[in-house]
C-alpha positions as CSV (number, residue, x, y, z in Angstrom):
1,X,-45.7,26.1,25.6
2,X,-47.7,26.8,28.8
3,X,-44.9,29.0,30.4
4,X,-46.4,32.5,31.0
5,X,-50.0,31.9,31.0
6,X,-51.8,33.4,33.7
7,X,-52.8,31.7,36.4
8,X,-56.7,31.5,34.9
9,X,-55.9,30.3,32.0
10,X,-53.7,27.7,33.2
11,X,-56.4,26.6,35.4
12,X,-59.4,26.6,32.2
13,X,-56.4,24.1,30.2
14,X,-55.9,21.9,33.1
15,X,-59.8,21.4,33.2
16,X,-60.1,20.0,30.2
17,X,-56.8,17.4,30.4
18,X,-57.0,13.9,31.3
19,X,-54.1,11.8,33.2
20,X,-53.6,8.9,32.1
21,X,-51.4,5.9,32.9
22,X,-49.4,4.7,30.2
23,X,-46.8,1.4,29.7
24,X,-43.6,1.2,28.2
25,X,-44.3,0.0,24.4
26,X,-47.3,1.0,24.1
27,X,-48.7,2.7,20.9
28,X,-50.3,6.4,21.9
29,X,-51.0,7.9,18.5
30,X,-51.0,5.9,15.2
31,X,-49.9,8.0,12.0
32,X,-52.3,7.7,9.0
33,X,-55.5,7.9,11.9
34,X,-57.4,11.4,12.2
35,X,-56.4,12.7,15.2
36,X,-59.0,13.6,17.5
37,X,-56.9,14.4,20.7
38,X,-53.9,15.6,21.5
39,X,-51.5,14.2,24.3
40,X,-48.7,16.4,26.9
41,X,-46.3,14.5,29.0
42,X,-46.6,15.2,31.9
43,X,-44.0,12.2,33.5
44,X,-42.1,10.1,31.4
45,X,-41.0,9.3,28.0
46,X,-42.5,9.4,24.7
47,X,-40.9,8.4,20.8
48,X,-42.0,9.8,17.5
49,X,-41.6,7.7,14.7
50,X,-42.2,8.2,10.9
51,X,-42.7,5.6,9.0
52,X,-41.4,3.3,11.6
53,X,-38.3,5.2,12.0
54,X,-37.4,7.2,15.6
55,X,-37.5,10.6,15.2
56,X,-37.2,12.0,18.2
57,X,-37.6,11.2,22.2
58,X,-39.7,13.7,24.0
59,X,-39.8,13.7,27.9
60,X,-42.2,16.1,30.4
61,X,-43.6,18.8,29.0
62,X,-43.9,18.2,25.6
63,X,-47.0,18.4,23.5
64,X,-47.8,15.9,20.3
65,X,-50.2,15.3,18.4
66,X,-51.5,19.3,17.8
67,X,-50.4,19.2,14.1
68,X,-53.1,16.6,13.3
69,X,-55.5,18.1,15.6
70,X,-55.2,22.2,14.5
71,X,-54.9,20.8,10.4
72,X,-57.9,18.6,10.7
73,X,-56.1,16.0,9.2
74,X,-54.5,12.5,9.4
75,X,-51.2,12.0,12.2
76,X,-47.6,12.7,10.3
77,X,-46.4,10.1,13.2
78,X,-46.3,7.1,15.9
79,X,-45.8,8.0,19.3
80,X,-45.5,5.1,22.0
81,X,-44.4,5.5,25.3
82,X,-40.5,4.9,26.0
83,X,-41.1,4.5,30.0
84,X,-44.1,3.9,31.8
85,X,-45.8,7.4,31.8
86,X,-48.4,9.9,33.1
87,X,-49.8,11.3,29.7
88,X,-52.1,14.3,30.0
89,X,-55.3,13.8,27.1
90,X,-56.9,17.0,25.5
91,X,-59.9,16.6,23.2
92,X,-58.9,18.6,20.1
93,X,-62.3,20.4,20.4
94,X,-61.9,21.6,24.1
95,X,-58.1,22.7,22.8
96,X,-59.6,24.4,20.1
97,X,-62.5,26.3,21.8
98,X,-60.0,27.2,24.9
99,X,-57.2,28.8,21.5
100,X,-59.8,30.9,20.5
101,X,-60.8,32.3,23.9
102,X,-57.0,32.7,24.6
103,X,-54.5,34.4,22.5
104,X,-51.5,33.8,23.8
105,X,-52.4,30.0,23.8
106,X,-53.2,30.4,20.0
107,X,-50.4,32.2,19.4
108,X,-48.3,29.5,21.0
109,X,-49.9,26.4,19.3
110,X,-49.8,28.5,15.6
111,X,-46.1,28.6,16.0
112,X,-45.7,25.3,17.1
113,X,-47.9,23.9,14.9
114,X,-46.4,25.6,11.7
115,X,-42.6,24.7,12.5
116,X,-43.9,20.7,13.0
117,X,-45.4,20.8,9.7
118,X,-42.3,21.7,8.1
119,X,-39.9,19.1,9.8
């Protein structure tokens, strides 16, 4: 996802992310809540569940909880952390206003966004 971006705009992203320490077990995003915020793993585990049924296992790197954020709408999904974990929190606004002042990180979050909302 972040692959690529120059070095500025990596820098302008990693302003607006928050570490934070998660636990094994525990709940990260709840699906049917308006999401607000959307979370990277940065160390770690994470599952995705749908209607309490795994989905799939994400590890470092990956990005969740955009769908909700980018649609304005309620989360598709659970995500509670398989391992102990360093999770990286974005305010969907900040995400939002840094997309629109960079294209290739709107371009990347589009397509991401529209091949989530089909699975």
């Amino acid at each position: 996802m972040f692959a690529g971006l120059p070095a500025d705009d990596l820098a302008a992203l990693a302003g607006v992310v928050q570490e934070q320490e998660t636990h094994s077990g525990e709940v990260l995003l709840t699906q049917g809540r308006f999401g607000d915020q959307v979370l990277i793993v940065l160390e770690g585990a994470v599952e995705v569940h749908r209607n309490g049924e795994l989905i799939e296992v994400l590890g470092r790197g990956a990005l969740v909880g955009e769908v909700a954020v980018f649609t304005r709408n309620h989360r598709n999904a659970t995500v509670i952390a398989r391992t102990d974990a360093c999770i990286g929190v974005v305010d969907g606004a900040a995400l939002d206003s840094l997309a629109s002042s960079i294209p290739l990180l709107s371009e990347r979050l589009g397509s991401v966004v529209q091949i989530r909302r089909t699975q």
